[in-house]
C-alpha positions in Angstrom: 91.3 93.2 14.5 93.2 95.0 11.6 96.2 97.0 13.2 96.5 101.2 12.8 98.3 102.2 9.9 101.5 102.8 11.5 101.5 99.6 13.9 101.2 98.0 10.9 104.2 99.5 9.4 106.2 98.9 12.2 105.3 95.1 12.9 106.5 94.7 8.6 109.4 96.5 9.3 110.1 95.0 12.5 109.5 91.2 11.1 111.6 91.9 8.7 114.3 93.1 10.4 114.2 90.6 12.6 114.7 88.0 9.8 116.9 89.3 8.4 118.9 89.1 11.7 118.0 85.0 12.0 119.7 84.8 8.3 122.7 86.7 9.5 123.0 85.1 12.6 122.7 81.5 11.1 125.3 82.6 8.5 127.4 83.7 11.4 127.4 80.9 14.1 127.7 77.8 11.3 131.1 79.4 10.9 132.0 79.8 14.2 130.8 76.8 15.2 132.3 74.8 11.8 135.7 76.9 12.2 136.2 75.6 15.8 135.5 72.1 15.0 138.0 72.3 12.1 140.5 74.3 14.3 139.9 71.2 17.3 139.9 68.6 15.5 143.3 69.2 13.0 145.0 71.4 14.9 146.5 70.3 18.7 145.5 72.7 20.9 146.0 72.7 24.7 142.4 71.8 26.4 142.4 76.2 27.7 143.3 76.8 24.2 140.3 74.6 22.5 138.1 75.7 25.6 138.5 79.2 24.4 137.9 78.4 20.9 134.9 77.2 22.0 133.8 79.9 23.9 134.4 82.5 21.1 132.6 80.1 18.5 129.5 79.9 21.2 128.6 83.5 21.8 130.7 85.8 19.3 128.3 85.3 16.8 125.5 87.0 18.7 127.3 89.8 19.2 128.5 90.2 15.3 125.3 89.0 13.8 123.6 92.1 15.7 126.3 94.4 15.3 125.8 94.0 11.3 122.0 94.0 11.0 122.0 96.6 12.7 124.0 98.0 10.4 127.0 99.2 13.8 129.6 97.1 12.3 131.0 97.0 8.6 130.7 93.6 6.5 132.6 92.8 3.3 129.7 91.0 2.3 126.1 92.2 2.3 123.0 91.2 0.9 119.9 92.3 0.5 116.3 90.3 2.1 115.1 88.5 -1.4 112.0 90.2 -2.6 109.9 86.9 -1.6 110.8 87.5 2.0 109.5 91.1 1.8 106.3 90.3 -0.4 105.8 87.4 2.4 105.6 90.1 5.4 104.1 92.6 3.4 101.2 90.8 5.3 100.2 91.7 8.7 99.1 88.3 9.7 102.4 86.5 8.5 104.5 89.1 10.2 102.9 89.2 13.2 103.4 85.4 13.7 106.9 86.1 13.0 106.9 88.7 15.6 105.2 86.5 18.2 107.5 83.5 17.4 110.6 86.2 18.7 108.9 87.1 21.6 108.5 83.4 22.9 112.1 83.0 22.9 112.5 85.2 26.4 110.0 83.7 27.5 111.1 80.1 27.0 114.4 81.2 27.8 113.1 82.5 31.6 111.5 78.8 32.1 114.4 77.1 31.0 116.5 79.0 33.3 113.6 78.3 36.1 113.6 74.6 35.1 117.1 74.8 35.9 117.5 76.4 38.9 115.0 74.2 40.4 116.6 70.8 39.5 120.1 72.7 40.6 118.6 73.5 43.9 117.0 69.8 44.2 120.7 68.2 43.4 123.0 70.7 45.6 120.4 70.2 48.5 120.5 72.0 51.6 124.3 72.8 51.9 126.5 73.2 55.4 130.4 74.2 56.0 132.9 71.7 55.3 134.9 69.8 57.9 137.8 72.5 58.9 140.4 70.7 57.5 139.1 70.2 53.7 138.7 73.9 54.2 142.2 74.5 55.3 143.2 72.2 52.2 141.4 74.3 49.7 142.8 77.4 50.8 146.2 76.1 50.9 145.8 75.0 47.3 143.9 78.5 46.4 147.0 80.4 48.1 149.7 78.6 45.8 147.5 80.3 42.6 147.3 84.1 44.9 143.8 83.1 44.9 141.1 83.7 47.6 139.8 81.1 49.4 136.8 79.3 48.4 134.1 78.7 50.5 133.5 74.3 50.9 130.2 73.4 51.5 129.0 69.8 51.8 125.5 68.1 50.7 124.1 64.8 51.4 122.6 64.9 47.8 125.4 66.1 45.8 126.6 63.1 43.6 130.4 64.6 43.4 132.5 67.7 44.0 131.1 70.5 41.9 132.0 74.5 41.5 129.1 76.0 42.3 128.9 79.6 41.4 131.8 82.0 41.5 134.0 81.0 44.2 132.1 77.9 46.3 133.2 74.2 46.1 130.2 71.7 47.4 131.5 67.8 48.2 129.3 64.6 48.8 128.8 64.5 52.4 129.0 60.7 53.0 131.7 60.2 50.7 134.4 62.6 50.0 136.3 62.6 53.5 136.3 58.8 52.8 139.0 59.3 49.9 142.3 59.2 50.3 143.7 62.8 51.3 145.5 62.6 48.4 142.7 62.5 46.2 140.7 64.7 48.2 143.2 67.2 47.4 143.3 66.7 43.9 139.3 67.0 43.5 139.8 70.2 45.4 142.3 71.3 43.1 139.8 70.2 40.1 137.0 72.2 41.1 139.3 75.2 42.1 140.4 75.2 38.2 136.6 75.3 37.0 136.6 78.3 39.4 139.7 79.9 38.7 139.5 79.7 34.6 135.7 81.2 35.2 133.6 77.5 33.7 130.4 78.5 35.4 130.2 81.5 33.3 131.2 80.6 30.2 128.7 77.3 30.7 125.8 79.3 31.8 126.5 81.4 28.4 126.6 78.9 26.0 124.1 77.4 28.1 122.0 80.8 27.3 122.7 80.8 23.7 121.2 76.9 23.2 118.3 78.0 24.4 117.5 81.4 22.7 118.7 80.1 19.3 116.9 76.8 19.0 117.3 77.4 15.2 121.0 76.4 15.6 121.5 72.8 16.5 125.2 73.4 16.8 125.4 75.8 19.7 124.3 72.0 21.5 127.9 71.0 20.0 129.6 73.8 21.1 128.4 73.6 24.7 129.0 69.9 24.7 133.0 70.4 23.5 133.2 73.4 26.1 132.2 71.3 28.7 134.2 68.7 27.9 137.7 70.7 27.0 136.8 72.6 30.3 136.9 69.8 32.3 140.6 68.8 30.6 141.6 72.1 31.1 140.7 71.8 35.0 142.4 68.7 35.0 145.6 70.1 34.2 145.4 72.9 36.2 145.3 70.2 39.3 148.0 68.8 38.1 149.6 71.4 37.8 148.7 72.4 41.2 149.4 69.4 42.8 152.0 67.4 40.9 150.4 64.5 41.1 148.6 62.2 38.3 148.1 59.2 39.7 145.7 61.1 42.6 143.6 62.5 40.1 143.1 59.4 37.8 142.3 57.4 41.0 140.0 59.9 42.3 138.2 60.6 39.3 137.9 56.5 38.5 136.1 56.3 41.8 133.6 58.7 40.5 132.5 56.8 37.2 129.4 55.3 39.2 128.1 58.3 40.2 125.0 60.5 39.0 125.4 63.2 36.3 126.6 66.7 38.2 124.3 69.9 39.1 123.2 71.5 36.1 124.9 74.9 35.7 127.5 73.5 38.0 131.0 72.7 36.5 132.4 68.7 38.3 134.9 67.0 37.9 132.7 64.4 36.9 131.3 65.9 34.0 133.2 64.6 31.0 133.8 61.2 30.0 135.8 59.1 33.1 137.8 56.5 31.0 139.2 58.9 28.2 140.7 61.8 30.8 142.1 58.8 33.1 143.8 57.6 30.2 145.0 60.7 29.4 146.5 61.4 33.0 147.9 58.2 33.2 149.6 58.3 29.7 150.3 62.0 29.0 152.8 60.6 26.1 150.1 59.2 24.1 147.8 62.7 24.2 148.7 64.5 21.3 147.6 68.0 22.5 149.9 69.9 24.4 149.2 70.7 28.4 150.6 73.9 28.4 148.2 76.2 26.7 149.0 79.6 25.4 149.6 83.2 26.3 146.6 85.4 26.0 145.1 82.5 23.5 141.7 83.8 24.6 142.0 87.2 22.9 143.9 85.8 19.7 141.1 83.5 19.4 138.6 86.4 19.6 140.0 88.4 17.0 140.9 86.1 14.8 137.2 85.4 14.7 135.8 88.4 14.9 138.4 89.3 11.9 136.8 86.6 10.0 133.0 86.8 10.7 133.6 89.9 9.2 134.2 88.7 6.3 130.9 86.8 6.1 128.1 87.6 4.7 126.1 89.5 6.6 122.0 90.0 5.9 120.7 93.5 4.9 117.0 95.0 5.6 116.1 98.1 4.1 112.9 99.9 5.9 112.3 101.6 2.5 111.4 98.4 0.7 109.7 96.7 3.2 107.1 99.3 4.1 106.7 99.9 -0.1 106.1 96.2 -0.1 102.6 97.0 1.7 100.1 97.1 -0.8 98.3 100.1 0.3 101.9 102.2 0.6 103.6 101.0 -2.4 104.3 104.5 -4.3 103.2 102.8 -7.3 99.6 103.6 -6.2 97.9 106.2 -8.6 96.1 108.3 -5.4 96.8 107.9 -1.6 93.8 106.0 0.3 92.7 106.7 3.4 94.9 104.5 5.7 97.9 105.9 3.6 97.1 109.3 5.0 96.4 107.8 8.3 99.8 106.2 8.1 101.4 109.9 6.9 99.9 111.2 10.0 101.0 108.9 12.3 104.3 109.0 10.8 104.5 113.2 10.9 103.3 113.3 14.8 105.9 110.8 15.8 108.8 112.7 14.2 107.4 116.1 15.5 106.9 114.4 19.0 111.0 113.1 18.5 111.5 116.5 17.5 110.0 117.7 20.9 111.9 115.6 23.1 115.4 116.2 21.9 114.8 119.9 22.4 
């Protein structure tokens, strides 16, 4: 069924603008992403530090990319949709698949988030209060950061301590108390980092951008190197908390066997075992250093910000994709019918807009 004039204007337009936001974007994030690797892998940065770089490179670019198309933020370099793009979705049919192909991603985006929660729920399991005194211990350790205390929840299904949320820490039923209260405390002071430093979020957002921007293979990377510079940077912050090394590396070798953690749920057994052991037990030999830097979070965000700005950024102009319809090119020697259709369409709209601002 052929579309009214006017949809049909709008679904060109709309295509188009939508790819010219995809080009933008792509631009956009391979930068980010390709900056942060560079920055990570030649520069030592403390594990917050590089954590923060990858934040910034996972969802800055979303908010830029948009910014620019939409035409809110300047950009030193702009270009213009080539004509073949516009001559392509000059077509109904083409742009509409376009249009359809956008408005799966939500879609696949609510499932994935489903799928989630479901195998979250199944791994977490049904969850009960702690024993009193690993409760007393994490508040003790929250108190020494002027933090609240978190609630401590055990599960028979949990594979190993996991931040769950905002402000809950959920330990292995059958196993934790068995540890050493030593290294019960340090696992404590672990998962109260991935809480303090905010992990959950920042996971469940680059999380969120993998899966609406399945066009971008490196988001994947950038989550992955979050994850894994979040869980050094959690590590330090028990150490710090604590003061003690040798309680973390034991308690974390003890967890090598166990099952992957909860998705969406930060653990501290999350990254690879061998490499953060070695690095508690041989802080000499890591070349990054442990104390990360002041407000690096915002630095990080301008700097990038300051720089996507400089990249090219992907233009679409209304004009030229609505003259790229055959039947409204002004080329045409005589309007045809839908071409006055469209005009009418187009003259109550602006008259209705007209309406509702006064």
């Amino acid at each position: 069924m052929t579309p009214s004039a006017f949809a049909e204007v709008v679904l060109v337009v709309t295509a188009n603008a939508g790819l010219a936001w995809l080009a933008t974007y792509l631009v956009h994030s391979t930068a980010a992403v390709g900056g942060a690797w560079a920055l990570a892998r030649w520069t030592p940065l403390a594990p917050n530090d590089e954590a923060w770089v990858w934040r910034v490179a996972a969802t800055l670019p979303l908010a830029t990319a948009t910014a620019q198309s939409l035409g809110a933020a300047p950009s030193l370099m702009s270009i213009d949709l080539p004509a073949a793009a516009y001559a392509a979705l000059s077509n109904w049919r083409i742009s509409g698949l376009l249009a359809a192909a956008f408005a799966l991603v939500p879609l696949v985006f609510v499932v994935a988030t489903a799928r989630g929660a479901m195998a979250r729920g199944r791994i977490l399991g049904r969850r009960a209060a702690a024993p009193d005194a690993v409760v007393r211990d994490a508040g003790a350790l929250a108190r020494l950061r002027s933090r609240r205390a978190p609630r401590v929840t055990v599960s028979a299904t949990v594979p190993a301590p996991a931040a769950v949320g905002a402000s809950e820490i959920c330990v292995p039923a059958d196993t934790f108390t068995t540890l050493p209260l030593d290294q019960q405390r340090s696992l404590l002071a672990h998962e109260l980092g991935h809480l303090a430093r905010g992990d959950n979020f920042w996971m469940a957002c680059a999380g969120a951008v993998a899966v609406l921007t399945p066009f971008q293979p490196l988001n994947r990377l950038a989550r992955a190197r979050l994850g894994a510079a979040s869980e050094k940077a959690a590590d330090d912050f028990a150490v710090g908390l604590t003061g003690d090394r040798e309680s973390l590396s034991r308690a974390l070798a003890a967890l090598v066997s166990r099952a992957p953690p909860a998705p969406g749920a930060a653990s501290a057994a999350g990254s690879p075992i061998v490499q953060r052991v070695e690095r508690l037990l041989n802080p000499e030999s890591e070349r990054r250093p442990i104390r990360a830097s002041r407000h690096a979070g915002l630095a990080f965000a301008v700097a990038a910000a300051l720089a996507l700005a400089v990249a090219p950024a992907v233009r679409m102009s209304p004009k030229t994709a609505s003259n790229a319809i055959d039947w409204l090119a002004p080329s045409r020697e005589a309007p045809s019918a839908r071409m006055r259709a469209f005009r009418e369409s187009a003259r109550a709209w602006r008259l209705h807009g007209t309406r509702r601002a006064a």
